[in-house]
N, C-alpha and C positions, 0 to 999 in steps of 0.2 A: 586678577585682572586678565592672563592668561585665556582661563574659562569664556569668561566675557567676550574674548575678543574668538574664540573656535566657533560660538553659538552659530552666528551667520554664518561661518564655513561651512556647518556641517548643517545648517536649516538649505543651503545652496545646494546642496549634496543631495538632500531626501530629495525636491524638489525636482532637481535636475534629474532624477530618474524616475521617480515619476512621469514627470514629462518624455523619456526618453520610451518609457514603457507604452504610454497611450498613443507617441507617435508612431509607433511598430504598429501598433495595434489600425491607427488610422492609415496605415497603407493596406495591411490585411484585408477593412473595408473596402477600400477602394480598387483594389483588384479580387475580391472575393467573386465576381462575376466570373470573371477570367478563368480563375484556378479553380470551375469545377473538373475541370477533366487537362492533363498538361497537353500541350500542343502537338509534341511530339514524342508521342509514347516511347518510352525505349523496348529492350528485348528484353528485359527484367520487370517484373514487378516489386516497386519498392513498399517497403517499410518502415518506418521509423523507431525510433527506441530511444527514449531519455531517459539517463543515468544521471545521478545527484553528481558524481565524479568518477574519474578516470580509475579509481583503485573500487569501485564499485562493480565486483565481475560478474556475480551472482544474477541479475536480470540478464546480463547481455549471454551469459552459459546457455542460463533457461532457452533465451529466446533463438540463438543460435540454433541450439539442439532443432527446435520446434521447426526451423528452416531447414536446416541438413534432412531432415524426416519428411517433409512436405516436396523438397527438393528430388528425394528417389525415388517418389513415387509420380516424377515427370511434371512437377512446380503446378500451374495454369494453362491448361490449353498448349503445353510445351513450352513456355515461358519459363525459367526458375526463380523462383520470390530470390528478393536482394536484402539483407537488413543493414540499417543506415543511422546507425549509433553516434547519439552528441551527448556529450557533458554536460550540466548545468552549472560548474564550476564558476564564481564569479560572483559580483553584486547581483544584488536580488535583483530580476527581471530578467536575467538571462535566460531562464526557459521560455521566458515568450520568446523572445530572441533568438532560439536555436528551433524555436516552431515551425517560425516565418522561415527561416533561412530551411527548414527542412520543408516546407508545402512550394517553397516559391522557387527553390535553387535545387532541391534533390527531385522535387516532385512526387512522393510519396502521394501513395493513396489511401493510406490510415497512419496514425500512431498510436503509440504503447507507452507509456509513462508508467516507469518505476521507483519514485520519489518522493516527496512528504506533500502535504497537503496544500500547502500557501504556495507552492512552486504551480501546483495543478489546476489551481484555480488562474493563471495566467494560463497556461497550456489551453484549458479548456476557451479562453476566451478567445483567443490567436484561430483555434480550430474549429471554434462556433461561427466565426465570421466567415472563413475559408469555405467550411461545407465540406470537413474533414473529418472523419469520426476520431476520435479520442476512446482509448481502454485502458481507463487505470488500473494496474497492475499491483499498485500499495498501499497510494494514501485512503483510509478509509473514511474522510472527512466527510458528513453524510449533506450538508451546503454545495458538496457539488454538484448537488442533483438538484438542488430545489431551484436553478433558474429555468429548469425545466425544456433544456435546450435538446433536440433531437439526436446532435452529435458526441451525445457524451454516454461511454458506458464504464459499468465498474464492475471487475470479477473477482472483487474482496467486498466479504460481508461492512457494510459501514458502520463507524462506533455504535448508532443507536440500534442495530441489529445484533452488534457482540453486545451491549450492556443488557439489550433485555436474556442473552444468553445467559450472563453473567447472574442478573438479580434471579432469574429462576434458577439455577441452581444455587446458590446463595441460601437466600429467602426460601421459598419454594419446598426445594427439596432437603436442603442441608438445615431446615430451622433456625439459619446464624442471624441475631440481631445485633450483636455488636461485631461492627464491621469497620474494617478502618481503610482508609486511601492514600496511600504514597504518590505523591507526583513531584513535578518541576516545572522550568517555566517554558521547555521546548513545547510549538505550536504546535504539533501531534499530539501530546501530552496534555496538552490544555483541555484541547477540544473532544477528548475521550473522557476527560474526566466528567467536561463539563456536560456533555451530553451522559454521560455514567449516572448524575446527581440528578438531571434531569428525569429519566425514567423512575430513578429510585424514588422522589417525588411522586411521581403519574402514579407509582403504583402504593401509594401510600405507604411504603418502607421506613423502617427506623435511619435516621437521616447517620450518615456513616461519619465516625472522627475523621478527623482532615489533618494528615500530616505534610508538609512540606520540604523537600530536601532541601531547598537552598538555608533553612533554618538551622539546620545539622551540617553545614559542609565545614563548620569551625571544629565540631564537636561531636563525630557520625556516632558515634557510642551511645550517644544520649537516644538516637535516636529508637534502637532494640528497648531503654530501657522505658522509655515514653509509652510503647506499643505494647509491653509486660502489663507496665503500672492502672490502663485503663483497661485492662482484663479480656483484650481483644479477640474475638473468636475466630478472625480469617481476615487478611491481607490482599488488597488488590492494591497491586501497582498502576501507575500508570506515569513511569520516567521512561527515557529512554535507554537504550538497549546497555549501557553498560554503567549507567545509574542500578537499573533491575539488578543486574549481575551483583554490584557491590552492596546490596540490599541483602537479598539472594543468601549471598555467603557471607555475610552476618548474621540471621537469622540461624544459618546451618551453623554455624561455630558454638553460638549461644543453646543451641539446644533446641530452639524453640519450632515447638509441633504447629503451632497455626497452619493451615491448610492458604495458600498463596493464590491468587486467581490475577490476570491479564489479559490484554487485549492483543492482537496479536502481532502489532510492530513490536515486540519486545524482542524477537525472535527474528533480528537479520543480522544474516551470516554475513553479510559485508562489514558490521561493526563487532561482530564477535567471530570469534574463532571455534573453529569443530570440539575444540577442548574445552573453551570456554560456555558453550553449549549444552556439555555433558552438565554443569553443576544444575541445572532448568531438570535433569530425567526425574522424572516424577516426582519434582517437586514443585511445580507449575503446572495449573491447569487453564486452556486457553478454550476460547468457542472456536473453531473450525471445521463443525460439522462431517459429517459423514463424505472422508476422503475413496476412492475408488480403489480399494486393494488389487486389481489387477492390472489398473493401471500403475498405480505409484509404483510397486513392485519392479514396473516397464521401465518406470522413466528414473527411478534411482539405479536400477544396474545398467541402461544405456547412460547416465550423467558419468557412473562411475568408470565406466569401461571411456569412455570420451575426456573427461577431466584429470580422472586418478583420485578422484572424493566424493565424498554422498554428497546429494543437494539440498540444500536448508529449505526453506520457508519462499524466501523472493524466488529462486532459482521458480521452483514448483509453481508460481503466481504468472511469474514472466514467461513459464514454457506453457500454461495454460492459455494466459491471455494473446499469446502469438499465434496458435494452435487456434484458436480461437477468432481470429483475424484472417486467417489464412480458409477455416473451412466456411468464412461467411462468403469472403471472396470467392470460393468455389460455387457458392450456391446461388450468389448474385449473377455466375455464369463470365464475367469477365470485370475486367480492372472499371469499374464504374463507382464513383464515389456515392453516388445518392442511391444504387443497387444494394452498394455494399451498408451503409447503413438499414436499409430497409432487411435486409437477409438477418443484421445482431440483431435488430427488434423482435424476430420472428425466432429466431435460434434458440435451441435443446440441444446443448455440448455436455456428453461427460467426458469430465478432462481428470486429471491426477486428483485435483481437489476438490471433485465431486460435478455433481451434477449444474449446467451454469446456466441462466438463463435472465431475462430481464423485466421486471414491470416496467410501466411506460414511463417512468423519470429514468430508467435506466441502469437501475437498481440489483442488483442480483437479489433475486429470490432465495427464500427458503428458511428452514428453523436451522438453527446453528446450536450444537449441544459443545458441550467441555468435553477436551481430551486433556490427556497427560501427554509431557512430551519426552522424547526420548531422541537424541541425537540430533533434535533441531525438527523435529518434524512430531505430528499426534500421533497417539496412539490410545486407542479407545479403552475407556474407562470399565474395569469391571466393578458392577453394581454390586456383585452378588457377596 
C-alpha cells in the first residue's frame, strides 16, 4: 500500500522539475535579447566551466592551466580571462540552472562543459537561447549536434565517430567477427553503445554478442566465463569508468588474451585514480587520433610542475577546449558573443589532442585511429 501511496509523490517530483527546468529556460527566452552582450563589461573577461561536482578537479586543472598561460601573455587587449567554475551537483536540471545563473549573474561570454551528455543537452539549450556558445569538453553524445544550433561546439570525437573508429579496426583491419559488448545502464554508456550497433549495422558487420553487467552484479564470475564460453575474439566495453576497471581486472586475472577496445569516457581520472589507471597500459585500446607530441609533452610537464601529477584524459580535453575559447576570442578581436562564435566556426587549433576544428553542426572533424593507453592518456600503436 506504501508503494501506492509514493507513486504521486514522486510522479509530483518528476513533474515539478520539469516544470521547474522549462521555467529557467522560459526566462533565458525572454531575456536572450538582452544578454547578448552584458551591460557593464567588467575588467576581466569571463568564462564559464561546468563540473559534474565539486571533487571533480580534473577539467577545472585543464582549464585553469589554459587561463594562467593565456593570462601571461597579457589576457585580451590587456584584460586577463577570469574562469568561473559551478557544480552540477543536485537534481537533474541543475546544469541549466547553473547556465542561467552563469550567462545572467556572472556574465560570461562562452562556456565549457565537462560533464555526461543528458546534463549537456540542458546546457546547450539555456545557451542556445542566450546566444552563448557552448564547448563540450566530454560528453560525446553525437544528438548534440543534430538540432543543428549555431552555438554549440564539441572538441571530443562523438560516439559515432569513435564507433566507426572502432569497427575499422575491429572488422577492417584486425579480421574479428566475433565480437562481443559490455555495457550498463548509465546514459553515456547507453548511447555509445547504441550508436556502436548502429554503425555496425550501416556497415553490414557481424552483429556483436550483447552482454549486460547489471545481469552479472549477483554473480561477476559468470560473467569472464559467459565471454570464454561463446569463443569471443575482442571486447568492447562500453560501462562506466569503474564498471571498465572491474571488467579489466578480471579479465587480467583469468588470463584472458582478447584484445579490449573503448570509447573514450572510460578513461576519467576524476572517477579513477593514476593507479587505478595503470591496470588500462596497454591493455585498452581507445580512438583518440593523432595527439600533438610536442604539445602534450608541453602541457603534461607544465600540469606536473603546477599540480605535482600527470594529467589524465578530461584535464587534456578541458585545457584544449579553454585554449580553444580563449584564442577564438582573440581572433573575434574583443569580448563579442556573436564574433566569438563566428571566429570557432572558422578556427584551426592544434591543441594537446591534435588538431581541432568544426563542420557546420559543430562537430570536430577528422579520422580518429586507436591507441594504447598508458598512464591515462594514448600512445600510438606499433603496426609493425
Amino acid at each position: 500500500m506504501k508503494v501506492l501511496q509514493d507513486q504521486p509523490m514522486k510522479l509530483f517530483k518528476a513533474v515539478f522539475q520539469v516544470y521547474l527546468i522549462f521555467t529557467l529556460l522560459a526566462v533565458v527566452i525572454e531575456n536572450a535579447a538582452a544578454s547578448r552582450l552584458p551591460e557593464e563589461p567588467d575588467q576581466t573577461i569571463k568564462i564559464g566551466l561546468l563540473i559534474p561536482d565539486n571533487k571533480s578537479i580534473a577539467a577545472r586543472q585543464g582549464a585553469e592551466l589554459a587561463i594562467r598561460k593565456a593570462n601571461e601573455k597579457g589576457g585580451l587587449n590587456g584584460c586577463p580571462f577570469q574562469i568561473v567554475v559551478r557544480s552540477m551537483e543536485g537534481p537533474w536540471g541543475t546544469g541549466s540552472k547553473e547556465a542561467v545563473s552563469m550567462i545572467f549573474e556572472e556574465k560570461v561570454w562562452a562556456i565549457l562543459g565537462s560533464h555526461d551528455g543528458r546534463n549537456a543537452h540542458l546546457v546547450e539549450q539555456a545557451c542556445t537561447k542566450a546566444g552563448v556558445v557552448f564547448v563540450s569538453a566530454w560528453a560525446s553524445d553525437p544528438t548534440l549536434s543534430q538540432a543543428f544550433v549555431p552555438w554549440f561546439f564539441n572538441c571530443v570525437p562523438t560516439d559515432l565517430q569513435q564507433a566507426a573508429a572502432l569497427i575499422e579496426e575491429i572488422y577492417n583491419k584486425r579480421k574479428f567477427n566475433k565480437v562481443a559488448t559490455v555495457s550498463d545502464n548509465d546514459y553515456d554508456s547507453k548511447q555509445a553503445l547504441d550508436n556502436f550497433l548502429k554503425r555496425t549495422r550501416l556497415a553490414e558487420k557481424t552483429e556483436p554478442v550483447q552482454f549486460f553487467f547489471e545481469n552479472y552484479s549477483n554473480n561477476f564470475n559468470a560473467l569472464p566465463d559467459q565471454i570464454n564460453k561463446a569463443d569471443i575474439n575482442c571486447i568492447v566495453l562500453f560501462c562506466r569508468p569503474v564498471v571498465s576497471l572491474k571488467i579489466i581486472q578480471a579479465l587480467q586475472q583469468r588470463k584472458m588474451n582478447q584484445p579490449v577496445f573503448g570509447p573514450l569516457y572510460l578513461l576519467n581520472e576524476n572517477e579513477l585514480s593514476g593507479r587505478e589507471l595503470q591496470n588500462y597500459d596497454y591493455a585498452l585500446l581507445i580512438p583518440t587520433g593523432n595527439w600533438s607530441e610536442t604539445k602534450s609533452t608541453a602541457f603534461r610537464q607544465e600540469f606536473m610542475d603546477t599540480y605535482g601529477k600527470s594529467p589524465g584524459m578530461v584535464a587534456a580535453y578541458a585545457f584544449d577546449g579553454m585554449s580553444l575559447l580563449i584564442e577564438a576570442l582573440r581572433k573575434a578581436g574583443s569580448p563579442d558573443r556573436e564574433k566569438i562564435q563566428e571566429a570557432l566556426s572558422e578556427i584551426y587549433y592544434e591543441g594537446v589532442t591534435g588538431l581541432i576544428g568544426f563542420d557546420d553542426k559543430g562537430n570536430r572533424f577528422g579520422i580518429y585511429d586507436l591507441n594504447y593507453i598508458k598512464n591515462g592518456v594514448p600512445v600510438t600503436i606499433d603496426r609493425d
